[in-house]
N, C-alpha and C positions, 0 to 999 in steps of 0.2 A: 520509653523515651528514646526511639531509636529512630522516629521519624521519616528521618532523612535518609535510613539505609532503604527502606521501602514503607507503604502504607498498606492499611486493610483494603477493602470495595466500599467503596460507599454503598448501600442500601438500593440508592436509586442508578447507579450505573448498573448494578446485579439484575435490576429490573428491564432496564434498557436490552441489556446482551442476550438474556436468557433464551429470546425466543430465535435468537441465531444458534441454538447450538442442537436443536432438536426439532422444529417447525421448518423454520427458513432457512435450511440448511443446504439451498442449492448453490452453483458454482457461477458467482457474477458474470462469466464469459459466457455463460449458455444464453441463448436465443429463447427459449420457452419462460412459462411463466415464474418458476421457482429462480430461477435464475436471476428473472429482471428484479422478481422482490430484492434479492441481494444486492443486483447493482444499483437499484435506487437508495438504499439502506447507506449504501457507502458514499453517494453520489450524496445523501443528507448530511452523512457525518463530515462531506471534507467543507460542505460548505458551511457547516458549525466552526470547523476549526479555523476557516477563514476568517471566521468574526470575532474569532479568538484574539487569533496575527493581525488584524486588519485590513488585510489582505485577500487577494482575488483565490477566487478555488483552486483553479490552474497552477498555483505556485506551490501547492501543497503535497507531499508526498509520504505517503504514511510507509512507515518503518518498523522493524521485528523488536527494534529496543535503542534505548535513547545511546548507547554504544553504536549502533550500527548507523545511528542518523550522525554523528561526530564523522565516523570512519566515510561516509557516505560524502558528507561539508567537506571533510579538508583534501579526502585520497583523492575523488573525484574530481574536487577544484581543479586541484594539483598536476592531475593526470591533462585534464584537459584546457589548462592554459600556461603549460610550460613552454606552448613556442617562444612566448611572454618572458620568461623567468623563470628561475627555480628555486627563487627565494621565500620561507614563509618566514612568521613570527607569531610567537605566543608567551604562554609566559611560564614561570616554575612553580607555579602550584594549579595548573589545569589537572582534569580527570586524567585518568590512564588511557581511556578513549582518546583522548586529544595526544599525549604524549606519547601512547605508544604508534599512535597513527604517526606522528611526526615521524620518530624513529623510524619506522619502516618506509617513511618516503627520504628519509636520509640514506638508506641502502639502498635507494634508485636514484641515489646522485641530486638530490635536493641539499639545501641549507636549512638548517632550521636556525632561528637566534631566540633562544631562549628566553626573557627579560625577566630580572630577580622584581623584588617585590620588597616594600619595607616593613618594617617590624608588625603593621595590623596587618598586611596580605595587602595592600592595594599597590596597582600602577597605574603611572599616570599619563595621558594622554601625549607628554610631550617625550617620554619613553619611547611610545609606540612610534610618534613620529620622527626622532632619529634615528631612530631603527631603520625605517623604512630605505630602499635602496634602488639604484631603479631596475633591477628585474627580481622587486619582492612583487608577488602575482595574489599573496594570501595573509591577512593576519585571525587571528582567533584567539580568543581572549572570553573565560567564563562570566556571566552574568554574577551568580553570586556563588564563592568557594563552597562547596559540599562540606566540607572539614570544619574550615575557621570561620564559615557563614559570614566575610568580607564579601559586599557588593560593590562591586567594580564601577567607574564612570564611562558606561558603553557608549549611549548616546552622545556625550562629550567626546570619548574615541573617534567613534564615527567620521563627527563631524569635521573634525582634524585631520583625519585620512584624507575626506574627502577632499580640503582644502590643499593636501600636500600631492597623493593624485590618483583622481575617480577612478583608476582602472583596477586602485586596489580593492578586492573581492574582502570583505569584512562578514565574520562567522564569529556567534556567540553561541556557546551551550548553554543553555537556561531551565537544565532540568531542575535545580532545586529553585528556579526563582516563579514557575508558571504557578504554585497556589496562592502567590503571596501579591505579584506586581502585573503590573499593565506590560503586554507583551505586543505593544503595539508597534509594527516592525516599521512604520513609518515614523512613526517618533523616536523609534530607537537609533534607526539609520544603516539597521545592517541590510545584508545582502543575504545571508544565511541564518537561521535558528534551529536550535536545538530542542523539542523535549520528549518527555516521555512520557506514561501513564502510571507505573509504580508510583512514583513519588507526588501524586495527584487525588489517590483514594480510587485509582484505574488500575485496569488489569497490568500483569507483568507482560515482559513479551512484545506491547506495544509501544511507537514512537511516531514523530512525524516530522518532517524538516521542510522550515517554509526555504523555498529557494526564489528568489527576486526573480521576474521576467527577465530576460537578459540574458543571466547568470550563468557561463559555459559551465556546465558540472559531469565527468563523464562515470555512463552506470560501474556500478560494482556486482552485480548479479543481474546476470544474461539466462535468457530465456524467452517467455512470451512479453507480451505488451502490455502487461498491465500497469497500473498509475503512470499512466501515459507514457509508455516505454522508458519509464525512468527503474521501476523495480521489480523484475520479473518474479512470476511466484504467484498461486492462486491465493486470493486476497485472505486475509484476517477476518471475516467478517464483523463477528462477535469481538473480538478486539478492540477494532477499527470505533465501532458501536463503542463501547466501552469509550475508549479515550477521548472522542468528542464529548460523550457527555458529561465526564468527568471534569476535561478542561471547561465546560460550558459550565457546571457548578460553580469551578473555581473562579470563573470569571463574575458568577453573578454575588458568590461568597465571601472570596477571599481578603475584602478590605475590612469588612467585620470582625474575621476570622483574626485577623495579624494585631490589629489592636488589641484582642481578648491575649490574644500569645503575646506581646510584648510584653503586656503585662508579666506573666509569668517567669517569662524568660530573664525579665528586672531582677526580680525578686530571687529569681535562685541564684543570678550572679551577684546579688547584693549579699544572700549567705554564705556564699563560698568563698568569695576574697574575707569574709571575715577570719577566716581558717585561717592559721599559718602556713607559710611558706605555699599558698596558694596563687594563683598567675592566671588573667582571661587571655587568652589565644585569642586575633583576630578583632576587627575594631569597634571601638568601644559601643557606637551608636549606629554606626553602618556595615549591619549585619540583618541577617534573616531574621527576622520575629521570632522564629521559631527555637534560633540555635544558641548553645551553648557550649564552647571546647576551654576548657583550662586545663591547665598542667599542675600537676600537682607531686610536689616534690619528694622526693625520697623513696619513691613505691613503682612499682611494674603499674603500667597500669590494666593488663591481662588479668592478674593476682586481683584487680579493684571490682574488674568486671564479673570473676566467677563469685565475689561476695555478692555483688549487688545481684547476680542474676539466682543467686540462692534465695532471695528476698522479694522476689518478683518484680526486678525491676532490671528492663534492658535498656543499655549505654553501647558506646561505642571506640575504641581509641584510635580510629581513622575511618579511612573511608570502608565499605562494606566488600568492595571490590580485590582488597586486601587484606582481607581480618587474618587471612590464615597464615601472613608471613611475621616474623618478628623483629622485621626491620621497621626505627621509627619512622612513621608519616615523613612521607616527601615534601608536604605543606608544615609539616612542622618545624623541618630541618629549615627549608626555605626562609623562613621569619626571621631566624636566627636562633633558635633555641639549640646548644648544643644535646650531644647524646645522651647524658645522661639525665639530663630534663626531658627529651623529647619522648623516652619511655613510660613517662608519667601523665601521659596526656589523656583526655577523655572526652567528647562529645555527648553531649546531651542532645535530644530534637523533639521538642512535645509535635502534636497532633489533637483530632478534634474532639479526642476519648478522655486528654489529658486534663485535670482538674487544678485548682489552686491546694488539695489538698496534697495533692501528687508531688507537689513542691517541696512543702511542709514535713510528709514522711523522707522521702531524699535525706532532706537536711538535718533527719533528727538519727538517720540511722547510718548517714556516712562519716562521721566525725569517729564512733567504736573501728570501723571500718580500717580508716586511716593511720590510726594510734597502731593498729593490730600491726599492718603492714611495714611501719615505718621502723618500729622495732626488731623487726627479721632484716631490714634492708642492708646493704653493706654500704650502701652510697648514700653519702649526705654533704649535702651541696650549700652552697652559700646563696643565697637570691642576690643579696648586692654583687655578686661576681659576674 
């Protein structure tokens, strides 16, 4: 039930890559025949992911990991349309990708303006547009929260941008939204997207970022010419392979898939608020299909995770990117939950393996769980407070 930190292979992308990692295992830039097999391989995969984005091939630039296509969107923007401005904008509960990319373009003399978010995680379009300033050059703003599984009004953003003015460059990360939604980058209105392949039932390691014709972006890894002098570095092949066909499942899959997962994902939040002193994180009806984060009071929620993974069952109390610190969630703080609730918090994320029965044992064996914990705790809090 951890979903969203990463997924398994699907079956048929295993099948897809396979014969890049021992057959076709020549170097796309070579002239001879082993070679061209690879560059047509790759040459097939960008134009799947064009039909992904809805977009042209040329716009597409595959990446080491959905980290590297954020840092790729905002440094690169940044880098190369500061004659512009050096203003971005994003918001406080983006990935670490996003915010720590900000950060370090604040120590080359950039602005960042942060924008808080309200009690479910969302902001609103008319946020973004007082924000805006005239030498803001970039805004970026997630598709849907990893954490609190809030989905954002991007396409609405957009279009507001655009209204206020076209020069501003619009980047969404959409790695937890590509199994679930239509990432059609002309409907959506950005300029930049994000995703990846872990979080897809694709290999780790890969990513790809549609970047709009137009779009000054300058590279982050120098070397040779490859993806069209935008990412130097002998290609992924197998990867590359991999994350097309993955996101091509999810395009042909994903709307069957998220109705089956709404379903569950009802259901288990309809057993947990019956719990006392239990709280859903993130909004109530626009959220990922798949997610579930409540906070749950009085307990660590580390202490919640090593019962449940004694049980054979994996959760999470933020993003995966951070498991190993024991500060609460940055998106949790953000909402408003003070600290000693924000300790208690837990994500849930089914996937395709996950059952309705899957739900059913959860809910019969975290209630012993909670009792155990609540009783050791020193902290006991009021919900009405």
């Amino acid at each position: 039930m951890d979903h969203a930190a990463t997924t398994y292979l699907d079956s048929r992308v295993v099948k897809a890559m396979s014969p890049f990692w021992t057959e076709k295992f020549g170097n796309p830039s070579a002239l001879y025949s082993k070679g061209r097999e690879a560059n047509e391989a790759i040459s097939k995969a960008r134009k799947m992911v064009a039909d992904f984005f809805s977009c042209l091939p040329n716009e597409v630039v595959f990446e080491g990991s959905g980290t590297e296509s954020d840092n790729h969107a905002i440094i690169g923007t940044a880098f190369a349309n500061q004659a512009r401005g050096k203003h971005i904008i994003t918001t406080a509960i983006e990935h670490h990708a996003v915010l720590h990319a900000c950060g370090f373009l604040e120590s080359q003399g950039f602005t960042v303006t942060y924008l808080p978010v309200d009690k479910s995680g969302l902001v609103t379009s008319k946020q973004v547009v007082d924000a805006c300033r005239p030498d803001t050059i970039l805004v970026s703003i997630m598709y849907a929260n990893n954490e609190i599984g809030t989905i954002e009004p991007i396409a609405e953003i957009a279009e507001k941008l655009r209204a206020k003015n076209p020069q501003i460059i619009f980047h969404t990360d959409a790695c937890q939204a590509a199994g679930f939604f239509d990432l059609n980058v002309q409907k959506l209105g950005v300029d930049l997207l994000t995703v990846n392949g872990s979080k897809v039932y694709g290999p780790k390691g890969t990513g790809a970022l549609y970047i709009r014709n137009g779009v000054a972006v300058a590279n982050l890894i120098h070397g040779g010419a490859q993806e069209n002098s935008r990412r130097a570095g002998t290609e992924n092949v197998a990867g590359i392979v991999g994350l097309a066909t993955a996101l091509t499942i999810a395009k042909k899959e994903g709307k069957k898939e998220s109705a089956r997962l709404i379903k569950m994902r009802d259901q288990l939040i309809k057993g947990l608020l019956k719990m006392p002193k239990v709280i859903l994180n993130g909004h109530p009806f626009r959220r990922l299909p798949n997610n579930v984060n409540v906070t749950i009071a009085d307990l660590e929620g580390e202490g919640l995770l090593l019962y449940l993974d004694s049980l054979g069952i994996s959760a999470s109390t933020g993003s995966a990117c951070t498991s190993a610190s024991l500060d609460p969630s940055h998106v949790i703080t953000a909402i408003g939950l003070p600290y000693e609730m924000a300790h208690g918090s837990i994500r849930f994320s089914f996937g395709k393996r996950n059952k309705p029965s899957d739900i059913r044992y959860l809910l019969r064996v975290l209630p012993p769980i909670i009792k155990k914990l609540r009783s050791m705790s020193p902290v006991h809090v009021d919900i009405k407070d």
